[in-house]
C-alpha positions in Angstrom: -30.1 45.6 -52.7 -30.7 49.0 -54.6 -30.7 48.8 -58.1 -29.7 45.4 -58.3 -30.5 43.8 -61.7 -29.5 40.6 -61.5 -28.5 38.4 -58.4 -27.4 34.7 -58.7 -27.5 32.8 -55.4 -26.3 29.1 -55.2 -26.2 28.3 -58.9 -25.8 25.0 -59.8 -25.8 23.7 -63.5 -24.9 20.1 -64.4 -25.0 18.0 -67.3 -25.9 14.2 -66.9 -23.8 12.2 -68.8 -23.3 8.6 -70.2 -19.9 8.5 -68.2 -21.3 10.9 -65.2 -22.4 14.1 -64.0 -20.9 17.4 -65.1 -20.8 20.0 -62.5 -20.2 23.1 -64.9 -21.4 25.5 -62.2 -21.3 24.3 -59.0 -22.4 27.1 -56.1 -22.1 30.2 -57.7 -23.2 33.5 -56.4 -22.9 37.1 -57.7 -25.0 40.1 -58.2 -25.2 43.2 -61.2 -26.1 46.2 -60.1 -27.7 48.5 -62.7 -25.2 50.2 -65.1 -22.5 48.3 -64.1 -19.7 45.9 -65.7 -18.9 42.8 -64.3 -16.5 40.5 -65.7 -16.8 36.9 -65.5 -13.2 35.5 -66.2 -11.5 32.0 -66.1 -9.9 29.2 -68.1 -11.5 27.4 -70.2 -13.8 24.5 -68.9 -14.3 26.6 -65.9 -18.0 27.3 -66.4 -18.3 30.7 -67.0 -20.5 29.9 -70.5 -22.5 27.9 -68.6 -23.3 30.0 -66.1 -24.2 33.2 -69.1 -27.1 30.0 -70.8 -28.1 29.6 -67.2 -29.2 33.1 -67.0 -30.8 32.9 -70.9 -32.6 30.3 -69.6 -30.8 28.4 -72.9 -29.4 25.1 -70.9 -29.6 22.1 -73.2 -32.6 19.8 -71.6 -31.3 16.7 -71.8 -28.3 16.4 -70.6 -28.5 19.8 -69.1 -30.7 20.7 -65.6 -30.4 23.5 -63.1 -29.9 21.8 -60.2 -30.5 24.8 -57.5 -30.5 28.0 -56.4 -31.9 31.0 -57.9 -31.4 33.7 -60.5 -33.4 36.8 -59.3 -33.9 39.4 -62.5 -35.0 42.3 -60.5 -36.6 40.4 -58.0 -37.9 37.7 -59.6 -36.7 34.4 -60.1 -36.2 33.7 -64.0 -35.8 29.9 -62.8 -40.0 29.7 -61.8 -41.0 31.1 -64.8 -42.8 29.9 -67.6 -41.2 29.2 -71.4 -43.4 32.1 -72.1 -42.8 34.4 -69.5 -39.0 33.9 -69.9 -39.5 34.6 -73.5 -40.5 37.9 -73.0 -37.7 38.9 -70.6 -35.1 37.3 -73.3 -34.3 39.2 -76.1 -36.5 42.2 -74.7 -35.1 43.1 -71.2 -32.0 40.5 -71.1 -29.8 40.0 -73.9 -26.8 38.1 -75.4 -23.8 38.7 -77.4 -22.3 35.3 -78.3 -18.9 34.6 -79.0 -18.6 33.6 -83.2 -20.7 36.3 -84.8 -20.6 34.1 -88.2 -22.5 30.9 -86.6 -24.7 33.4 -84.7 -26.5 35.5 -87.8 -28.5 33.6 -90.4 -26.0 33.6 -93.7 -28.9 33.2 -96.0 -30.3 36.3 -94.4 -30.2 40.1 -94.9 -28.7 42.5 -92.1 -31.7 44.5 -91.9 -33.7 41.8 -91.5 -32.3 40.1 -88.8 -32.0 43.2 -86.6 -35.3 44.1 -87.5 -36.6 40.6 -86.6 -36.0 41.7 -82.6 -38.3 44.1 -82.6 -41.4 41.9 -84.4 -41.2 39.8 -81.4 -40.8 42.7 -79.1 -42.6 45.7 -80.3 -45.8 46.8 -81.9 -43.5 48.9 -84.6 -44.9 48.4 -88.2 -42.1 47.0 -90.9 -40.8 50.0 -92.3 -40.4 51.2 -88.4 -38.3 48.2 -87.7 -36.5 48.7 -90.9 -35.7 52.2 -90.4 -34.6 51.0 -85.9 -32.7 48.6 -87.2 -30.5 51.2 -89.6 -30.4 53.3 -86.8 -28.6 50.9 -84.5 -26.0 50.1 -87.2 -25.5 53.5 -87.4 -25.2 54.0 -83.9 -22.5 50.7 -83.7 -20.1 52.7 -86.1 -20.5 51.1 -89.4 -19.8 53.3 -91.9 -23.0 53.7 -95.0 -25.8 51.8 -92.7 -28.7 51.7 -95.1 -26.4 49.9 -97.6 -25.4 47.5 -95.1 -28.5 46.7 -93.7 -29.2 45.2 -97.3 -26.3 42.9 -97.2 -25.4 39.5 -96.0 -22.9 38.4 -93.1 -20.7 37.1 -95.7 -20.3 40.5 -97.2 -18.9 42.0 -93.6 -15.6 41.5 -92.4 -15.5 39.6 -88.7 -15.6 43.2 -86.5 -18.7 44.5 -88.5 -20.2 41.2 -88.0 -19.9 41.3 -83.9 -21.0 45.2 -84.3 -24.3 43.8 -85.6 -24.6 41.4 -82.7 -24.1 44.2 -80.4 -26.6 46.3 -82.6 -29.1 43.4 -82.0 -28.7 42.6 -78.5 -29.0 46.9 -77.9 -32.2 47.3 -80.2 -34.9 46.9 -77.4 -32.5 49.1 -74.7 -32.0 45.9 -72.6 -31.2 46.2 -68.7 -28.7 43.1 -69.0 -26.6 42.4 -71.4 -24.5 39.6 -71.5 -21.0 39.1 -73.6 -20.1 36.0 -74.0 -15.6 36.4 -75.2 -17.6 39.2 -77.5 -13.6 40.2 -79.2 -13.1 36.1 -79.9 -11.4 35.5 -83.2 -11.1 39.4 -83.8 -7.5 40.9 -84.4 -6.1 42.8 -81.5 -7.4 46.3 -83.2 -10.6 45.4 -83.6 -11.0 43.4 -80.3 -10.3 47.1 -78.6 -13.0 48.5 -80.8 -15.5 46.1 -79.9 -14.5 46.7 -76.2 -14.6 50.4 -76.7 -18.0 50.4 -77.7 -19.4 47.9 -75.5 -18.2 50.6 -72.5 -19.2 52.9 -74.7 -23.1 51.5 -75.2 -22.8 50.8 -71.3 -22.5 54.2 -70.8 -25.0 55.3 -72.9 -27.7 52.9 -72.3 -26.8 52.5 -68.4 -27.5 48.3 -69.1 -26.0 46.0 -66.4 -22.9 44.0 -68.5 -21.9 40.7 -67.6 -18.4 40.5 -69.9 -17.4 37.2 -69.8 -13.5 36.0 -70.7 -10.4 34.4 -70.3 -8.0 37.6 -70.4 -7.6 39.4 -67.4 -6.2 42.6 -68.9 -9.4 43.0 -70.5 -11.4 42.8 -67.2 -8.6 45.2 -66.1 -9.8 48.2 -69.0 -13.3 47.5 -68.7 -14.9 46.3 -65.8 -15.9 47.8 -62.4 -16.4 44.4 -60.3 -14.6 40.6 -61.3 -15.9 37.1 -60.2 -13.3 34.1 -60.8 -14.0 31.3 -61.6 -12.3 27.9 -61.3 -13.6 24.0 -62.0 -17.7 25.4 -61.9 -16.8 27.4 -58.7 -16.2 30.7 -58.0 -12.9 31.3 -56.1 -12.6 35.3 -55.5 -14.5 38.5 -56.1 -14.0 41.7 -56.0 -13.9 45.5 -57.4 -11.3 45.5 -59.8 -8.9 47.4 -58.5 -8.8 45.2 -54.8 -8.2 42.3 -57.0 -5.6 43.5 -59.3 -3.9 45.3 -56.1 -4.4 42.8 -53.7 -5.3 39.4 -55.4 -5.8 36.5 -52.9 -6.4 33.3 -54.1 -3.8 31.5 -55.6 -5.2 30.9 -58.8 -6.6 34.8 -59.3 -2.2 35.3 -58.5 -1.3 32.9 -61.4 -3.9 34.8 -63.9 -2.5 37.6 -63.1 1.1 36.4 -63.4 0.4 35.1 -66.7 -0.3 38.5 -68.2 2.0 40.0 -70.8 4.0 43.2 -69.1 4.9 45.9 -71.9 8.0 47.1 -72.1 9.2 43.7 -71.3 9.2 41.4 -73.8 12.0 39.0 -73.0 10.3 38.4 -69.5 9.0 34.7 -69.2 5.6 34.5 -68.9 4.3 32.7 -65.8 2.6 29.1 -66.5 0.4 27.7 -64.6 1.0 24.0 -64.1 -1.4 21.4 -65.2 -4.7 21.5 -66.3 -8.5 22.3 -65.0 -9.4 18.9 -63.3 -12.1 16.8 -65.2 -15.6 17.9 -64.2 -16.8 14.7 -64.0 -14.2 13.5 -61.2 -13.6 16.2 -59.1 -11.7 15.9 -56.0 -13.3 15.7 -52.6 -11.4 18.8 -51.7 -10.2 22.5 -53.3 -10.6 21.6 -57.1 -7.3 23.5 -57.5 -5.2 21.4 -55.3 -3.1 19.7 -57.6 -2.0 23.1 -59.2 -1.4 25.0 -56.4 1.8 25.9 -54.7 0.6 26.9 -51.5 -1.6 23.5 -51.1 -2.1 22.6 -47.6 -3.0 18.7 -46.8 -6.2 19.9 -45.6 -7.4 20.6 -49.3 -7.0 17.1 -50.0 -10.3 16.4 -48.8 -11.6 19.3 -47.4 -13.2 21.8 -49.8 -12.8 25.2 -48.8 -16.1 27.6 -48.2 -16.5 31.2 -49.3 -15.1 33.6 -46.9 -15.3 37.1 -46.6 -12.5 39.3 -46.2 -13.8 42.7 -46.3 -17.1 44.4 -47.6 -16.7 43.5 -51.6 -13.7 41.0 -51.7 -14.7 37.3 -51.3 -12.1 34.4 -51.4 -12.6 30.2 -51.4 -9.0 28.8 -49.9 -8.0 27.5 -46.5 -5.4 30.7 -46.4 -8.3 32.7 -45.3 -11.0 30.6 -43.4 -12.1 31.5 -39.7 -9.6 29.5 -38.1 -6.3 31.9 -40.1 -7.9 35.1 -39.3 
């Protein structure tokens, strides 16, 4: 596939537990191609953080272990490499904003500094260099006097200059993947679109592949180009984002969409979705979203649905649209 960056084929990620096995990404494919956004979007519990350490190569070992598949990064399969190989690739060519910018930068720490510390790792620049880079990218984030702020702490920055960093950190080496993990969580609705802005903006720029992970569809809807869903560790539809908000097909993708907010109509009940992801520990034999579906068929009791194809681009897992419905 031209210009792919990143392709995932089969992943499976599960945690081995005292009270069982955990199967937080169970057979999930998807590919990035370069300069492209693709959002990775779900509830909770559904994997989609999982699936973004997975590709970091940052799984827990114990209780964590990637079961199968592979994760190709331009070809090559991150999952056969060495600690140090894959420490190259990680912070250098694939990078990660994470979702509480306060727990992610060192507190004790200086701005500057922690930017700066990329590019020891990654470059043969000499101190001042990195110094000088690293004011540079807070510049180029859009906070306002960089050199003074490269001299403070995180505790000094409010919670949207403290994600800006993150970005400035995970954009210093001009990555080919980056990977935003809910990068607007407990931002105000102002700054969320700021951050948003200038990830799309940076994407732009730097022509990096984006995997933009969340729970909020309308997000997905301003900034993505492709969107895989993801239910219970699987993934239940993909597709460019304007086939899936036209023409959504599973009936989980439906409910997310009915459960967005419609302006200009604010006494409109929102739409719920009944009952809760299942347990990952004790899923059910069949289609993990029986219980909360309202076009459940007795065949999902037991029978878990496969991925089927419904034109070039749009994928769907649900017994509405096997072989034997077309």
């Amino acid at each position: 596939m031209s210009n792919t960056i990143l392709e995932i084929h089969n992943l499976k990620t599960y945690f081995h537990t005292e009270e069982g096995i955990v199967r937080a990404v169970d057979d999930v494919s998807f590919h990035i191609q370069e300069g492209e956004i693709l959002g990775l979007v779900g509830e909770s519990g559904c994997g989609k953080s999982v699936t973004s350490l997975s590709i970091m190569g940052l799984v827990p070992v114990p209780p964590g272990k990637i079961e199968d598949g592979e994760i190709l990064f331009k070809g090559k399969d991150l999952l056969k490499m060495s600690d140090k190989e894959l420490q190259k690739i990680r912070g250098d060519e694939i990078t990660m904003i994470f979702q509480e910018p306060m727990t992610a930068l060192n507190p004790v720490s200086k701005i500057g500094d922690q930017i700066a510390e990329v590019l020891e790792f990654h470059s043969d620049l000499s101190k001042k260099e990195r110094w000088e880079k690293a004011v540079e990218m807070i510049r180029l984030v859009g906070i306002p006097e960089p050199e003074k702020r490269a001299d403070s702490y995180p505790h000094e920055m409010s919670g949207g200059m403290r994600q800006r960093i993150l970005i400035a950190m995970a954009l210093i080496k001009d990555p080919s993947l980056l990977i935003a993990d809910e990068p607007t969580t407990a931002l105000d609705v102002t700054i969320q679109a700021q951050i948003l802005d200038l990830i799309k903006k940076l994407n732009e720029q730097f022509h990096s592949a984006v995997l933009l992970i969340t729970h909020d569809l309308a997000v997905i809807a301003e900034n993505a180009d492709r969107v895989v869903v993801m239910y219970a560790g699987k993934m239940v539809e993909s597709a460019d984002v304007k086939t899936l908000f036209g023409n959504p097909k599973h009936p989980y993708t439906r409910g997310l969409l009915k459960s967005i907010p419609v302006l200009g109509e604010p006494d409109k009940k929102l739409h719920i979705i009944e009952g809760n992801v299942p347990n990952l520990i004790d899923l059910p034999p069949g289609c993990p979203f029986y219980n909360r579906c309202p076009e459940a068929m007795d065949r999902c009791i037991n029978e878990l649905p496969v991925i089927t194809t419904l034109e070039e681009g749009h994928t769907v897992r649900c017994h509405l649209y096997g072989e034997e419905n077309k």
